[in-house]
DSSP file (Angstrom, degrees, kcal/mol; ACC not computed):
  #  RESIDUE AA STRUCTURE BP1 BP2  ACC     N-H-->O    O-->H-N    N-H-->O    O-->H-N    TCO  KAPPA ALPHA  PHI   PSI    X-CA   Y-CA   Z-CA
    1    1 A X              0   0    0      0, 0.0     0, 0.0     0, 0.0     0, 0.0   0.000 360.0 360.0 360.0 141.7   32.7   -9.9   72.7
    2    2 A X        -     0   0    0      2,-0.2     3,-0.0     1,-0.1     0, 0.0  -0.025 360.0-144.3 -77.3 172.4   32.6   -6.7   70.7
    3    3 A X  S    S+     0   0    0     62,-0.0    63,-1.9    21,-0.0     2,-0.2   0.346  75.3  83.0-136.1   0.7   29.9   -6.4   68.1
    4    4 A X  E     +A   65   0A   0     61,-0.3     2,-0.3     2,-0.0    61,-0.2  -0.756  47.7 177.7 -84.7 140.3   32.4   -4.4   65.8
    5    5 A X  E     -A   64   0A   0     59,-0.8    59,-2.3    -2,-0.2     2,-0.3  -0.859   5.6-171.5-149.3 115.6   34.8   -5.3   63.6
    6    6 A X  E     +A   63   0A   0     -2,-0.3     2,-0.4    57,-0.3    57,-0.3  -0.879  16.9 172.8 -87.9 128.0   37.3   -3.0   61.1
    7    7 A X  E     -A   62   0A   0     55,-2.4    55,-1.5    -2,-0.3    -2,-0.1  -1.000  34.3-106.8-134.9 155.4   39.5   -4.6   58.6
    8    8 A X  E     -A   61   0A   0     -2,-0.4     2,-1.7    53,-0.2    53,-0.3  -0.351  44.7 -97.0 -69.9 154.8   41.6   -3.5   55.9
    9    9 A X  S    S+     0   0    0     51,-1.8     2,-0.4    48,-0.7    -1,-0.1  -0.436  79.9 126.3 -51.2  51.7   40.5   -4.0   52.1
   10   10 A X        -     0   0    0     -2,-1.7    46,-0.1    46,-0.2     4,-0.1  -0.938  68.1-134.7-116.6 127.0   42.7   -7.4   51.6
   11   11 A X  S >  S+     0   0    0     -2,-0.4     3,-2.4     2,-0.2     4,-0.2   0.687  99.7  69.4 -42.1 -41.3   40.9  -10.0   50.5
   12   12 A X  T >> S+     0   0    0      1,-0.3     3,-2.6     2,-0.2     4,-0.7   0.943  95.8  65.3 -61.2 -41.1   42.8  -12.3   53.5
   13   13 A X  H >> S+     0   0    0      1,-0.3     4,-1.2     2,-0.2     3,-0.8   0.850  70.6  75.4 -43.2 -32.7   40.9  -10.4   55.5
   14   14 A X  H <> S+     0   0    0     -3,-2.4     4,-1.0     1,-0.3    -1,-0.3   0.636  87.8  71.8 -95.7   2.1   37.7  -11.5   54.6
   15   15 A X  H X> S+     0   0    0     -3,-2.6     4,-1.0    -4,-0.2     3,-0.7   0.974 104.5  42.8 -21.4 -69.6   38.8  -15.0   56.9
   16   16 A X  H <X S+     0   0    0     -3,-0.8     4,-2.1    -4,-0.7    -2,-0.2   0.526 109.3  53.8 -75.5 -19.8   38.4  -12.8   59.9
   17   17 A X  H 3X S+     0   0    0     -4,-1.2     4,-1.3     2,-0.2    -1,-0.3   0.853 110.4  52.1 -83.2 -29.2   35.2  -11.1   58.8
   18   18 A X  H <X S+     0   0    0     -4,-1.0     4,-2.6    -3,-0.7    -2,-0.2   0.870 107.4  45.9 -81.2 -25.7   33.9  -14.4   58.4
   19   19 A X  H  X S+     0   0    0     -4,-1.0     4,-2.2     2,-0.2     5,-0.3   0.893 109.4  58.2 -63.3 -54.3   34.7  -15.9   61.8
   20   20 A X  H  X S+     0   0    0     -4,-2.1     4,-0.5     2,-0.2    -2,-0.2   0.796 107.0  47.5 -64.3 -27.2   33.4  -12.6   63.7
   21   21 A X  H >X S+     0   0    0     -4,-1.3     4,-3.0     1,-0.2     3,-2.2   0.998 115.5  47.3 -36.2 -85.1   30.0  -13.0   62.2
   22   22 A X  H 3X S+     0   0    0     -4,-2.6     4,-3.1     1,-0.3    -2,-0.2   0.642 114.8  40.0 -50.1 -29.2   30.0  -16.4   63.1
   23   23 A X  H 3X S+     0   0    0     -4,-2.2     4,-1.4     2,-0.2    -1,-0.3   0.698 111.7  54.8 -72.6 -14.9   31.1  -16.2   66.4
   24   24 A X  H <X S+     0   0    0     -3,-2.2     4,-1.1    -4,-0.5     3,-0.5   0.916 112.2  47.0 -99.7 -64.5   29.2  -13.4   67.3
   25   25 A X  H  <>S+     0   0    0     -4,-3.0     5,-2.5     1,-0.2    -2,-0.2   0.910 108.4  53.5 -50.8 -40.4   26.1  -15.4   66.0
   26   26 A X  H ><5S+     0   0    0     -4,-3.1     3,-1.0    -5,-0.2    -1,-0.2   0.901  98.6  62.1 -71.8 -19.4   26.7  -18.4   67.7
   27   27 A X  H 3<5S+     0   0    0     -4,-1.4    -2,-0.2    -3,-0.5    -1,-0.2   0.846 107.6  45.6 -52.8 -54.6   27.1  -16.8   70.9
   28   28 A X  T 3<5S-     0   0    0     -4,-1.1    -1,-0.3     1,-0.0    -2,-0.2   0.011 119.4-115.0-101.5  30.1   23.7  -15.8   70.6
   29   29 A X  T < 5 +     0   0    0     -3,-1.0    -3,-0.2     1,-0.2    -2,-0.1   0.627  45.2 170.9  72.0  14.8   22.5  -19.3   69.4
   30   30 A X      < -     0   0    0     -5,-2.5    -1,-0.2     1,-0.1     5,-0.1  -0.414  46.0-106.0 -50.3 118.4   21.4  -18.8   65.9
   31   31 A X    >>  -     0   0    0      1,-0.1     4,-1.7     3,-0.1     3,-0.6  -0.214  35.2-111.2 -45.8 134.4   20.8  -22.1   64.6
   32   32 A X  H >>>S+     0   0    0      1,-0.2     4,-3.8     2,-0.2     3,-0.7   0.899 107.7  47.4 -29.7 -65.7   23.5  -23.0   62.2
   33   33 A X  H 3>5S+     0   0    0      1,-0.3     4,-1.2     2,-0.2    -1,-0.2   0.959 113.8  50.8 -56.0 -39.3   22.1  -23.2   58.7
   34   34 A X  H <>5S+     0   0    0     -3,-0.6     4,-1.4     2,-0.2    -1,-0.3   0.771 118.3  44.6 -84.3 -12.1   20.3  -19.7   59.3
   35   35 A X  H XX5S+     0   0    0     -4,-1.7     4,-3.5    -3,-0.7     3,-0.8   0.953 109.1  52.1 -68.1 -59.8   24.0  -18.6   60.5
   36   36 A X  H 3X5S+     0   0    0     -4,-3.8     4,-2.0     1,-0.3    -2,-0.2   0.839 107.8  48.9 -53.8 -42.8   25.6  -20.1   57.9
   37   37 A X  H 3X<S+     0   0    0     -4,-1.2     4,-1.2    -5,-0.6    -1,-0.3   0.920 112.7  50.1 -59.9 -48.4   23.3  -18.2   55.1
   38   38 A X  H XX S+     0   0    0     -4,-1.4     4,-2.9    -3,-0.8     3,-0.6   0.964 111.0  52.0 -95.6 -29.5   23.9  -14.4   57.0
   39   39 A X  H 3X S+     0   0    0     -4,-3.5     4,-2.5     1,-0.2    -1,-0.2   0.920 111.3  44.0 -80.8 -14.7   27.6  -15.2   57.0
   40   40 A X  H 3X S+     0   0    0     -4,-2.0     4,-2.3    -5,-0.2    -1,-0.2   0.850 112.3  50.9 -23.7 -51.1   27.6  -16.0   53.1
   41   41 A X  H <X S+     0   0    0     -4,-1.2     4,-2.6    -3,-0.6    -1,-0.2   0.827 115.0  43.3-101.3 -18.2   25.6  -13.2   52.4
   42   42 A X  H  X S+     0   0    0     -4,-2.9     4,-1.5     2,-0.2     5,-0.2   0.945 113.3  52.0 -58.6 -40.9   28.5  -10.6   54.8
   43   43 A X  H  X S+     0   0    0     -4,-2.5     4,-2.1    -5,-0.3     5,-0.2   0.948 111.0  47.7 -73.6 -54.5   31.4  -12.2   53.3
   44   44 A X  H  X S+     0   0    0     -4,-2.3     4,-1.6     2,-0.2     5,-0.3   0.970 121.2  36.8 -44.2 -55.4   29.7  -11.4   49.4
   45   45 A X  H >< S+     0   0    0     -4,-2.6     3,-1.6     1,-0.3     2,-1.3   0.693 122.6  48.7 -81.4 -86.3   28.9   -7.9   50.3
   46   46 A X  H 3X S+     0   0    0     -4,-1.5     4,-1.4     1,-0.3     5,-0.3   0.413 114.1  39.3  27.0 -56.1   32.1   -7.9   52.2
   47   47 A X  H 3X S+     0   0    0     -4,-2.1     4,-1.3    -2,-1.3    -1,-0.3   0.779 113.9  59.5 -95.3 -26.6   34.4   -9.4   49.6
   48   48 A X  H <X>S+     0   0    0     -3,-1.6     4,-2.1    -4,-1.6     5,-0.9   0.777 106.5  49.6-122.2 -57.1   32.3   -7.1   46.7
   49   49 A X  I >>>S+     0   0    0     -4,-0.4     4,-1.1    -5,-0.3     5,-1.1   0.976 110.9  47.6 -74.1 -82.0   33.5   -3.7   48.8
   50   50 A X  I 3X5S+     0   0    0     -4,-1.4     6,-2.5     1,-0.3     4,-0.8   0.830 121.9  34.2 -54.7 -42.2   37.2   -4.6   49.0
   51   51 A X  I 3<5S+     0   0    0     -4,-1.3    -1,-0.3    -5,-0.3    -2,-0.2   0.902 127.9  21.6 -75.5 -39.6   37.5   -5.5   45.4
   52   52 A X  I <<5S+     0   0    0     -4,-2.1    -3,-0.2    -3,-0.7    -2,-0.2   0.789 132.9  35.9 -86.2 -58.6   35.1   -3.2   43.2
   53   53 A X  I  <<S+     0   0    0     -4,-1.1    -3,-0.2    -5,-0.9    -2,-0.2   0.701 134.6  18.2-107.5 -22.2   34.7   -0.6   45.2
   54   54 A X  S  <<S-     0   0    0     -5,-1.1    -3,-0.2    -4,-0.8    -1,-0.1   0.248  91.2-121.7-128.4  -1.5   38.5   -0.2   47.1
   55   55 A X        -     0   0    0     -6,-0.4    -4,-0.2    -5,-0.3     3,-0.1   0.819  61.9 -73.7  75.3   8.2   40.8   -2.3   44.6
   56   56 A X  S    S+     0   0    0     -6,-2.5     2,-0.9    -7,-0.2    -1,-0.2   0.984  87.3 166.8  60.9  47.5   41.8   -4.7   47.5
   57   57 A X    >   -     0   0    0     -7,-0.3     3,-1.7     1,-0.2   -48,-0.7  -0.878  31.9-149.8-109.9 116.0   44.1   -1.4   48.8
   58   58 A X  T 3  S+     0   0    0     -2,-0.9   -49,-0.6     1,-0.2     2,-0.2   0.976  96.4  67.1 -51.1 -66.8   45.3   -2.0   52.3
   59   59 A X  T 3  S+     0   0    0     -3,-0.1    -1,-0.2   -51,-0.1     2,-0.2   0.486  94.7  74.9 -36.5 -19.0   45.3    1.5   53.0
   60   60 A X    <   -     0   0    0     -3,-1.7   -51,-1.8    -2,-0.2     2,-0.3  -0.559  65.5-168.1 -67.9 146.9   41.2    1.3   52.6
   61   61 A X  E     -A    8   0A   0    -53,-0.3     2,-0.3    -2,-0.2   -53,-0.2  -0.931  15.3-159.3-172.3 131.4   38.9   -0.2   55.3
   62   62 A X  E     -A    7   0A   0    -55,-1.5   -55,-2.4    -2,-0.3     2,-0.3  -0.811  16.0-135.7-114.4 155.0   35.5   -1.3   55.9
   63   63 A X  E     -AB   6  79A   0     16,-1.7    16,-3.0    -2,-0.3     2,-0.3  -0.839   5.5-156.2 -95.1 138.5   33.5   -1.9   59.0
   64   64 A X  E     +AB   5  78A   0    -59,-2.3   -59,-0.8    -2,-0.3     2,-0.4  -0.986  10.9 177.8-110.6 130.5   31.3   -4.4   60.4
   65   65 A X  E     -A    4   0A   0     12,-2.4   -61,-0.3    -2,-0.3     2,-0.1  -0.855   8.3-162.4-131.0 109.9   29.0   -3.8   62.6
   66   66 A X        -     0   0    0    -63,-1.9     2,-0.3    -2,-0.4    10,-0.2  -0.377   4.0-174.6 -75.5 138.6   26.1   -6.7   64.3
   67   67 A X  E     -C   75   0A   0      8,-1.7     8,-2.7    -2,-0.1     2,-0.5  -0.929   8.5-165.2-129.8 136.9   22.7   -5.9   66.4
   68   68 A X  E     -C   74   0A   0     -2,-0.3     2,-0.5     6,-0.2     6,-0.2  -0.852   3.8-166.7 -97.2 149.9   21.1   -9.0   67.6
   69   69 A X  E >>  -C   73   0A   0      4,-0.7     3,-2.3    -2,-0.5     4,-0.7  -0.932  36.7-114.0-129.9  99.5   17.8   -8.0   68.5
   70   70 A X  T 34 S-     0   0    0     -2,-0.5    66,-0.1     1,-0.2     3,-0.0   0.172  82.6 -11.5 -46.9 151.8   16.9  -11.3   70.5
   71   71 A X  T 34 S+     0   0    0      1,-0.2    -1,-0.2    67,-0.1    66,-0.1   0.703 131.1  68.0  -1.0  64.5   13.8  -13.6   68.7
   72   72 A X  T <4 S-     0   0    0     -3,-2.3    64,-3.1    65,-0.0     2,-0.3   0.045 106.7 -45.7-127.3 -59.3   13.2  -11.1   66.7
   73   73 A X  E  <  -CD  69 135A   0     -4,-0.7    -4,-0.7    62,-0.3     2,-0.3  -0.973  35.5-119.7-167.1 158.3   16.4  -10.1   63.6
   74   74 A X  E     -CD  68 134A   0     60,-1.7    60,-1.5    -2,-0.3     2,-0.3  -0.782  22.8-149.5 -89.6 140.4   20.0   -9.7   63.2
   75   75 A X  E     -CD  67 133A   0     -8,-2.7    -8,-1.7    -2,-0.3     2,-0.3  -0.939  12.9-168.8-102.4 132.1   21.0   -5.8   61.8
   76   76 A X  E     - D   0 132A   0     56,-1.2    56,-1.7    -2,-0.3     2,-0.4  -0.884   4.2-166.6-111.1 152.4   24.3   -6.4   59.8
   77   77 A X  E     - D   0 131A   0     -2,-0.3   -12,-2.4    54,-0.2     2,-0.5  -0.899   4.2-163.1-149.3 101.2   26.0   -2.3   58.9
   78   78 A X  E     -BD  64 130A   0     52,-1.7    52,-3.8    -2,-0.4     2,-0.3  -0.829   9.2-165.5 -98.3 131.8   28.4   -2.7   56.6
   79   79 A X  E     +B   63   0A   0    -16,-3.0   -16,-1.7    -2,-0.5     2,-0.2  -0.935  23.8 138.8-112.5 138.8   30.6    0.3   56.5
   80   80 A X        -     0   0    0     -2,-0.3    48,-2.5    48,-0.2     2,-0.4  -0.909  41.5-118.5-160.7 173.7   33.3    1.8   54.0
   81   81 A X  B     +F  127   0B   0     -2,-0.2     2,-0.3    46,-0.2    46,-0.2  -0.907  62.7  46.2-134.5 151.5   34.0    5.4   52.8
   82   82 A X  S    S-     0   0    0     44,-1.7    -2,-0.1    -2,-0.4   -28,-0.1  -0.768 101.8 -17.8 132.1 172.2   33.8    6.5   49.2
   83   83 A X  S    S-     0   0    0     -2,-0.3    -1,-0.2   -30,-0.1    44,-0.0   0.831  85.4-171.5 -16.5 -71.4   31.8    6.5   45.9
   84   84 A X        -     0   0    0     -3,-0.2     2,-0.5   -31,-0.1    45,-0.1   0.314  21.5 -97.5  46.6 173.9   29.7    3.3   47.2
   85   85 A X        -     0   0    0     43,-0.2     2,-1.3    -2,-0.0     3,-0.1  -0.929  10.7-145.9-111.4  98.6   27.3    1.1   45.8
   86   86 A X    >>  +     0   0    0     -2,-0.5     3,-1.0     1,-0.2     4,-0.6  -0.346  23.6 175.7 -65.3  78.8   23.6    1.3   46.0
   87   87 A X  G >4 S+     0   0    0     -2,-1.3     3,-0.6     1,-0.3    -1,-0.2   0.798  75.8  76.7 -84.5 -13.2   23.0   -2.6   46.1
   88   88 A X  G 34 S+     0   0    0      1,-0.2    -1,-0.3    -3,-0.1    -2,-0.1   0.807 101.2  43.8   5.2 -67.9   19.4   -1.7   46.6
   89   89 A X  G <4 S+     0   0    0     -3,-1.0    -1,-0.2     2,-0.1    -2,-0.2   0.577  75.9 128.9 -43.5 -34.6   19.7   -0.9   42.6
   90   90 A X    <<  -     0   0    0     -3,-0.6     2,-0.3    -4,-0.6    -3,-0.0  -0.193  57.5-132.8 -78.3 140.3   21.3   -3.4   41.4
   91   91 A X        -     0   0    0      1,-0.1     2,-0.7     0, 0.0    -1,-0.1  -0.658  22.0-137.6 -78.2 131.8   19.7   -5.2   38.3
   92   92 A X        -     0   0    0     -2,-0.3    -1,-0.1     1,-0.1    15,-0.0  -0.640  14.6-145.1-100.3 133.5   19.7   -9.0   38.8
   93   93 A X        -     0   0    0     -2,-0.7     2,-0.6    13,-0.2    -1,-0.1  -0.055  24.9-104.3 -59.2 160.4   20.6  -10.8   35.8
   94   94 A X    >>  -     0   0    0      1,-0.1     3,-1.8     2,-0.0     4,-1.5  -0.909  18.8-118.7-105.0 154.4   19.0  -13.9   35.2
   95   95 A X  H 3> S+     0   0    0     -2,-0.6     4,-1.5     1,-0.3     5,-0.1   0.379 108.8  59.4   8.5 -44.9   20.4  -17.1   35.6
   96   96 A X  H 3> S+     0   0    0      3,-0.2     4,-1.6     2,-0.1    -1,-0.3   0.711 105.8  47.5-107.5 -49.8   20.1  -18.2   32.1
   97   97 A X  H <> S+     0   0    0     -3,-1.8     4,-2.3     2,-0.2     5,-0.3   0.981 114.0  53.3 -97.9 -61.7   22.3  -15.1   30.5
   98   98 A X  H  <>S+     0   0    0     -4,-1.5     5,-2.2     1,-0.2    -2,-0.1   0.848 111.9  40.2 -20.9 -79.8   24.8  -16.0   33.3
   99   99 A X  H ><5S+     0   0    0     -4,-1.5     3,-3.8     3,-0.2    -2,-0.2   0.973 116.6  51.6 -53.6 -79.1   25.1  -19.6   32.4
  100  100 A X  H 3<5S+     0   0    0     -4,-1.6    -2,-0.2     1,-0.3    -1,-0.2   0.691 112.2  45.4 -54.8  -9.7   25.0  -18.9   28.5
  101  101 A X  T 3<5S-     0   0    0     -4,-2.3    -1,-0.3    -5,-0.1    -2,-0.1   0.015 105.5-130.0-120.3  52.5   27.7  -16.4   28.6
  102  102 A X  T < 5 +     0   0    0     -3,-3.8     2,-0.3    -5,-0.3    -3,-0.2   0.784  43.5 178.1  43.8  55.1   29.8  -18.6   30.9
  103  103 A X      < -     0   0    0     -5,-2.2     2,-0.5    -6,-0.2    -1,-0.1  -0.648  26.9-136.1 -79.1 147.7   30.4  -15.6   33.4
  104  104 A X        -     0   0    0     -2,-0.3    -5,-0.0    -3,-0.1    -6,-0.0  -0.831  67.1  -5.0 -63.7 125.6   32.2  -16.0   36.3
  105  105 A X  S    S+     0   0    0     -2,-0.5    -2,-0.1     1,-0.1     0, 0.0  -0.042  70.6 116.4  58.9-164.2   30.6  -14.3   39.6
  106  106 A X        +     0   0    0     -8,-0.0   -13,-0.2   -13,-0.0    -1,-0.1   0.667  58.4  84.9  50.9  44.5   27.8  -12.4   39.6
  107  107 A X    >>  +     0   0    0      2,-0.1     3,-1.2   -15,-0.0     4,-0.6   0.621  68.3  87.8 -85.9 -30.7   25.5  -14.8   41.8
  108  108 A X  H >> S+     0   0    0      1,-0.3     3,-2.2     2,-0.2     4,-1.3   0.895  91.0  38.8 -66.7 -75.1   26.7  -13.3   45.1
  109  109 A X  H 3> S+     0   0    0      1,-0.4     4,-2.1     2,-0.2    -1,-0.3   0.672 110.0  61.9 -80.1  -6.6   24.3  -10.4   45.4
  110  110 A X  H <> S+     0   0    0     -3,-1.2     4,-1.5     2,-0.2    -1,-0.4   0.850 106.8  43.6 -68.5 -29.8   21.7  -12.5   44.2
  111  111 A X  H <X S+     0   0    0     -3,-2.2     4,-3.8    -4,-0.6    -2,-0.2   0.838 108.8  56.8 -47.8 -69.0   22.2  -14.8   47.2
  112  112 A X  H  X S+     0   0    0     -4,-1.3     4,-0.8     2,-0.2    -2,-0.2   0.976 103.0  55.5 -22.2 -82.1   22.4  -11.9   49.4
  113  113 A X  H  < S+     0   0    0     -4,-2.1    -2,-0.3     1,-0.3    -1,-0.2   0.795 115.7  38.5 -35.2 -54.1   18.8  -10.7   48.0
  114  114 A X  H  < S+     0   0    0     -4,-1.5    -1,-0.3    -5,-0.0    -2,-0.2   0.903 115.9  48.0 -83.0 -27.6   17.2  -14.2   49.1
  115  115 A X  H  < S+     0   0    0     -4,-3.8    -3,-0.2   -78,-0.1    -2,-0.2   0.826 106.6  71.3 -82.8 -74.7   19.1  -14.9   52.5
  116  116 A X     <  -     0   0    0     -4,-0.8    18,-0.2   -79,-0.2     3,-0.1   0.177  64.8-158.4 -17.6 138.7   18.3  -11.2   53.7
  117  117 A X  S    S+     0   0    0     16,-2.4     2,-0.4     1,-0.3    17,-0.2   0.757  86.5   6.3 -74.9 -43.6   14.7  -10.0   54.7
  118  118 A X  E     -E  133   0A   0     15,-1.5    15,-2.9     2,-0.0    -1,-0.3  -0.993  64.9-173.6-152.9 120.6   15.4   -6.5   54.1
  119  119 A X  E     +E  132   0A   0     -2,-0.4     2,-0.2    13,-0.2    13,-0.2  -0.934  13.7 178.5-118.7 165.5   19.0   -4.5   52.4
  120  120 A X  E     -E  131   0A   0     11,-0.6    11,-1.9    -2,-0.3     2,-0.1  -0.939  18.5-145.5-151.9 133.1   19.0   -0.9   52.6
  121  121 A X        -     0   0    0      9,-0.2     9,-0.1    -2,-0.2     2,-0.1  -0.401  17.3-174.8 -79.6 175.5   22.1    1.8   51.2
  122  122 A X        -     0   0    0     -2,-0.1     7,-1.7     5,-0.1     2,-0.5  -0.320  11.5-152.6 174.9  95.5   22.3    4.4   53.1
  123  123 A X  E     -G  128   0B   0      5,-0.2     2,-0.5    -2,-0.1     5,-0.2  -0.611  14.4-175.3 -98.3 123.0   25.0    7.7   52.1
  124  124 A X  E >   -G  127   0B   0      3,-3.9     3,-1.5    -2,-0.5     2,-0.0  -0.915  59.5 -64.7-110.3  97.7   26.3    9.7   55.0
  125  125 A X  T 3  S-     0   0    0     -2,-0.5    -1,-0.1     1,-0.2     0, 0.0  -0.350 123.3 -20.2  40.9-122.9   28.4   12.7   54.3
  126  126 A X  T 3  S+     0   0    0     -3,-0.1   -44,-1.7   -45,-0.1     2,-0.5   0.189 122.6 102.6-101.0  18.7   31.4   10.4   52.7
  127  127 A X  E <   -FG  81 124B   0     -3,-1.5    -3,-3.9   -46,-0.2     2,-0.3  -0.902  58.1-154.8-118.7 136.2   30.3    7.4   54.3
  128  128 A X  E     - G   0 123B   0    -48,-2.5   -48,-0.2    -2,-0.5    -5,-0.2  -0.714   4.2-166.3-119.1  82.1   28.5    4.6   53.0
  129  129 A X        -     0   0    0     -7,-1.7     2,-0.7    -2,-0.3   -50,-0.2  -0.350   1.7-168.3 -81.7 112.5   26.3    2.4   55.0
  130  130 A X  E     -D   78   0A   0    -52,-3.8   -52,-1.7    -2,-0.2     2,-1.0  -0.866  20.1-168.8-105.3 112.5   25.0   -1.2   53.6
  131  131 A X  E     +DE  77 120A   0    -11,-1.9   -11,-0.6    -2,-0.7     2,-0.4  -0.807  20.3 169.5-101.1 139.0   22.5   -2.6   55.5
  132  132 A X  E     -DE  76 119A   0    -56,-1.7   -56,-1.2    -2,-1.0     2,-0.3  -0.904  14.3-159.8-137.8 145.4   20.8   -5.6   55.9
  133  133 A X  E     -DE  75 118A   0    -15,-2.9   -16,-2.4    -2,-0.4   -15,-1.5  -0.864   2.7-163.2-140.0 161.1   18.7   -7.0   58.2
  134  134 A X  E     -D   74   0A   0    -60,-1.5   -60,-1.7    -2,-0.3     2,-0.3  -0.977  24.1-133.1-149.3 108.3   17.8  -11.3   58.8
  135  135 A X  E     -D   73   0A   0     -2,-0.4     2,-0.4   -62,-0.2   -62,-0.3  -0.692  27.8-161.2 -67.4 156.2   14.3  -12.2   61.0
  136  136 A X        -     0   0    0    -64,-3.1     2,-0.3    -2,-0.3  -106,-0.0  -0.825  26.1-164.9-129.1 160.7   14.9  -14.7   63.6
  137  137 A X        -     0   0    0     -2,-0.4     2,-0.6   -66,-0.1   -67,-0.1  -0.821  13.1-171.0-161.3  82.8   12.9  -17.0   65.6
  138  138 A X              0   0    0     -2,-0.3  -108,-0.1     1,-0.2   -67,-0.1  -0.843 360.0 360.0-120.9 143.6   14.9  -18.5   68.5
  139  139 A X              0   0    0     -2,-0.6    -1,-0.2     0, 0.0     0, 0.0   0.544 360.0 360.0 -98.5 360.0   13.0  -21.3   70.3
């Protein structure tokens, strides 16, 4: 199995993104619940890129790309070309303003921030690289 994946900016897409994560992690035996957590936290920054940052425009496309690095962490390299988003930056709200002005979203990158060890941005020529990295321990 490839450890790459491209899809266009459609939101239907982010099915497929979530299934290669997962497969790609069970293959190399990740206990579930710690699976289940890194693909939540692809699918957010995932789902985050195609909407804000590309408008959900088929003609746009992001990459994913997995390193397992056996009982030690998973590398996830999320790729997309454009402005980007420095989620590294990003001020987390609290809770409390969320709930009292009834927002909709803006938990996802907080989510991110705890199930990840480590995110990093990372701007290349016109290329934007999100990375995020998961320790592991498999017995």
């Amino acid at each position: 199995m490839d450890n790459q994946l491209k899809v266009p900016c459609q939101k239907e897409k982010l099915k497929e993104v979530r299934l290669f994560v997962e497969q790609l992690l069970q293959k190399h035996e990740i206990p579930d619940i710690e699976a289940g957590e890194m693909v939540l936290a692809v699918d957010e920054v995932c789902a985050n890129l195609m909407i804000h940052s590309h408008n959900c425009n088929p003609k746009k496309s992001i990459g994913v790309k997995i390193n397992v690095r056996k009982d030690q962490e998973v590398v996830f390299e999320i790729t997309d070309y454009g402005v980007g988003f420095n989620f590294c930056r990003y001020k987390e709200p609290s809770l409390e303003d969320i709930i009292k002005e009834k927002k909709k979203g803006g938990v996802g990158l907080i989510l991110v921030k705890r199930i990840m060890d480590s995110m990093e941005f990372i701007r290349k020529a016109n290329r934007n690289v999100y990375r995020m990295v998961k320790k592991i321990k498999i017995a």
